[in-house]
N, CA, C and O of each residue as an XYZ file, in Angstrom:
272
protein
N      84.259    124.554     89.516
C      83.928    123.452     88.644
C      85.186    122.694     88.232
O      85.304    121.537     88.635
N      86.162    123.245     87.449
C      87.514    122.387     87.799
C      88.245    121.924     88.277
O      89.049    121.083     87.874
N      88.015    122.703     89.909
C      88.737    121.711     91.073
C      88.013    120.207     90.981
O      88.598    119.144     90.769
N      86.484    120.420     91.213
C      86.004    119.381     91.280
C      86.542    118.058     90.232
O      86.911    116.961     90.649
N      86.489    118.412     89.012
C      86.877    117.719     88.235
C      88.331    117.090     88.496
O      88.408    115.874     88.324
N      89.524    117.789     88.902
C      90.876    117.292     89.516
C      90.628    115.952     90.683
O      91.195    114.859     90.724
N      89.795    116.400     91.379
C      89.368    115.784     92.825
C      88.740    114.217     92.398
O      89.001    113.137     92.927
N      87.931    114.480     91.387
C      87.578    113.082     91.080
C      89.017    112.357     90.474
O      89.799    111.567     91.003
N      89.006    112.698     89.755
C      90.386    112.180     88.985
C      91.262    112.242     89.631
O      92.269    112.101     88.938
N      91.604    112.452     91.150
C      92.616    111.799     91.541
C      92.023    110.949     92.685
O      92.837    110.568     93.526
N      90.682    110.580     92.854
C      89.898    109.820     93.707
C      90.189    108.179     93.256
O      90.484    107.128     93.825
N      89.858    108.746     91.601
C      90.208    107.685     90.801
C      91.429    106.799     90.764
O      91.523    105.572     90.748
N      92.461    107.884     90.752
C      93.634    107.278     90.451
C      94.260    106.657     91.668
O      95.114    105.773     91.739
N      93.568    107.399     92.710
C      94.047    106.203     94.190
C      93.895    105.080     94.619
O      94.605    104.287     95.237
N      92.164    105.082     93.949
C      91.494    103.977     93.891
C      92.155    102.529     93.233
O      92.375    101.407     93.689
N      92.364    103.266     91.765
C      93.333    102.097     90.638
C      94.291    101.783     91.714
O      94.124    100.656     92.180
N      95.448    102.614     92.345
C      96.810    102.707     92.723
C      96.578    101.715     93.670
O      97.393    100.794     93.715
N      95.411    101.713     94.616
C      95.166    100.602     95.546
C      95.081     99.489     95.309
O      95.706     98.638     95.942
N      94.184     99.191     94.213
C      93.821     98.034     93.935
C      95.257     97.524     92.677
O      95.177     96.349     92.318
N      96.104     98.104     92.248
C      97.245     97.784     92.235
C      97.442     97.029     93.131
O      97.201     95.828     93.257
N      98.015     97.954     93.943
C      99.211     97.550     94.870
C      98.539     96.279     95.568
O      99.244     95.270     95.559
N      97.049     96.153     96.284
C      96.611     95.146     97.007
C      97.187     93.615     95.601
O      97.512     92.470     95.914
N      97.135     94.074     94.460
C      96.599     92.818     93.627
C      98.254     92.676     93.668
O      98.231     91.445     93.672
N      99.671     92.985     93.701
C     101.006     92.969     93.829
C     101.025     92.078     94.985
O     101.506     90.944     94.998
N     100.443     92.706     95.985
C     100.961     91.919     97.279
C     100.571     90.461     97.400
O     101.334     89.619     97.874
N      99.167     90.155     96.886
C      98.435     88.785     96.738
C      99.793     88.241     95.897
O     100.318     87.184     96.246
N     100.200     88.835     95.043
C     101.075     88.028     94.142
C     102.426     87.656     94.403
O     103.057     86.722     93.907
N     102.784     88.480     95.221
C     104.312     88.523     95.656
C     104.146     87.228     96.917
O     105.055     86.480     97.275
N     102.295     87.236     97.590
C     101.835     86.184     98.987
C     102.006     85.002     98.795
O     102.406     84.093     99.523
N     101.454     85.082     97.052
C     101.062     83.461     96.194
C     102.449     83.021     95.857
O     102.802     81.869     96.111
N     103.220     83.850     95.319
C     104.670     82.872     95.323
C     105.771     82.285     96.366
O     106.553     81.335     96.320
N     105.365     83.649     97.673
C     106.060     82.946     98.893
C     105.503     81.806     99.153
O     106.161     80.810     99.454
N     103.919     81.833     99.042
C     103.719     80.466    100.191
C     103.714     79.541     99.090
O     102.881     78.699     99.426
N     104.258     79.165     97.758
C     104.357     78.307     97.027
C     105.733     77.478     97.078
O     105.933     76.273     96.929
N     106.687     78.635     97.361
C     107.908     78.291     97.784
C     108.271     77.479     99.419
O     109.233     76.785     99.748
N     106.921     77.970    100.284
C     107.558     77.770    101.443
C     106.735     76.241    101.449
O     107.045     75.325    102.211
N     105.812     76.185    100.605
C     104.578     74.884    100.742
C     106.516     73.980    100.170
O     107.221     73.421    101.011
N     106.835     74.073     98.977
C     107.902     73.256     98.277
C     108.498     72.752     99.513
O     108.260     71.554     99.665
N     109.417     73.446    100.742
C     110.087     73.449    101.734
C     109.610     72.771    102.540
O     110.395     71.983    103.069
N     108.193     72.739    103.004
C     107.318     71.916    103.688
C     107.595     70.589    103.215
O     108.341     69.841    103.847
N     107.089     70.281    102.238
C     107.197     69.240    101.475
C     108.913     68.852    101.904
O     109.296     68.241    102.903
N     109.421     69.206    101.223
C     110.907     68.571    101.384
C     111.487     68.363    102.168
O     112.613     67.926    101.932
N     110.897     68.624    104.071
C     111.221     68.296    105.073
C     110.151     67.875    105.753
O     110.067     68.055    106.968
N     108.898     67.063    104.811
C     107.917     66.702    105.729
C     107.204     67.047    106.745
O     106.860     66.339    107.692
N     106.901     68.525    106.478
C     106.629     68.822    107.780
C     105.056     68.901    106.921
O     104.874     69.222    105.747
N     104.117     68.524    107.873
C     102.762     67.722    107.362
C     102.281     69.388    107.953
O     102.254     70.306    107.134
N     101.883     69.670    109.583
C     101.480     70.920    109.998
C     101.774     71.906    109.345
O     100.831     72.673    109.152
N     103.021     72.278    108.794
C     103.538     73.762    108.093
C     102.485     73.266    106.532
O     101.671     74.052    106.047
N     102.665     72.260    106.125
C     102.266     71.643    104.448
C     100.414     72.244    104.741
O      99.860     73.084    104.032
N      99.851     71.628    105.794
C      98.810     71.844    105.497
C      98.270     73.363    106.040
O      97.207     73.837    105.639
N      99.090     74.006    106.939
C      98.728     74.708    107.202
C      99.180     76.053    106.010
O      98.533     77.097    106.099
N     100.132     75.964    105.089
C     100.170     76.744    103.870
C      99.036     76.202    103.191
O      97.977     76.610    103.668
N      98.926     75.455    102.281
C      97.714     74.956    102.032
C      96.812     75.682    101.773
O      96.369     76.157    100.727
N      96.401     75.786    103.435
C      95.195     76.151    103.598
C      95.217     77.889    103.423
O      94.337     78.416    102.742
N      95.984     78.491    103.899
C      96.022     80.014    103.215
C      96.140     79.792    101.928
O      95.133     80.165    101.326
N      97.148     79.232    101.093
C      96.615     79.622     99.708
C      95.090     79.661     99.006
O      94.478     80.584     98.469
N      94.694     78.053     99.278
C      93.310     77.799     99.269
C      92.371     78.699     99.345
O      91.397     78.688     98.593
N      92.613     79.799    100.494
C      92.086     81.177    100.684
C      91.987     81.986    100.330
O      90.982     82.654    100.571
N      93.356     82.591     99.232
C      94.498     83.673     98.787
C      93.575     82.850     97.342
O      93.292     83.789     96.597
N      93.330     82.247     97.056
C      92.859     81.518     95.523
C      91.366     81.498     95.573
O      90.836     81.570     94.464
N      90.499     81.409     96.684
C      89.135     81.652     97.029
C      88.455     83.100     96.664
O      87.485     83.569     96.068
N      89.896     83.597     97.605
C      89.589     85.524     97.603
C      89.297     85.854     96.234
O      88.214     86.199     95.762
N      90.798     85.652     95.453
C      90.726     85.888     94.306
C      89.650     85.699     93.247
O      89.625     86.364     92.211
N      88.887     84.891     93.515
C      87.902     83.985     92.394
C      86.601     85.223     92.431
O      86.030     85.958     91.625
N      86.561     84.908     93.955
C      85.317     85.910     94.521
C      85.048     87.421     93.827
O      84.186     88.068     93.232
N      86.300     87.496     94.298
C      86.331     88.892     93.364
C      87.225     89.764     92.329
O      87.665     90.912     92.292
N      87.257     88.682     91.562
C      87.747     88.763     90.221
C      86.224     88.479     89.107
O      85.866     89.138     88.131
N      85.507     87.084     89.821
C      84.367     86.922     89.528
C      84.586     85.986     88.019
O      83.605     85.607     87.380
């Protein structure tokens, strides 16, 4: 009966640890391609501009979805 109880509770805590780390990486994604969209911009490059863009657009979709 107390293993069991350990087993959940660290089912749990992997679970959190994941959804950490996934919600870090979105964040660390959202400031690169904010920086690299800036760079776009400042050398006109229209393909790189829209094509960041459009992943963030995505990376900000995801988020909505399931944040809710």
């Amino acid at each position: 009966m107390e293993q069991s109880k350990y087993l959940g509770n660290g089912f749990m805590s992997g679970l959190l640890s994941e959804i950490m780390i996934d919600q870090q990486v979105r964040e660390f994604r959202k400031r690169t391609l904010y920086k690299e969209i800036d760079e776009a911009l400042a050398v006109k490059n229209k393909e790189k501009f829209l094509m960041l863009t459009n992943e963030l657009k995505e990376l900000l979709t995801y988020e909505i979805t399931e944040t809710g």
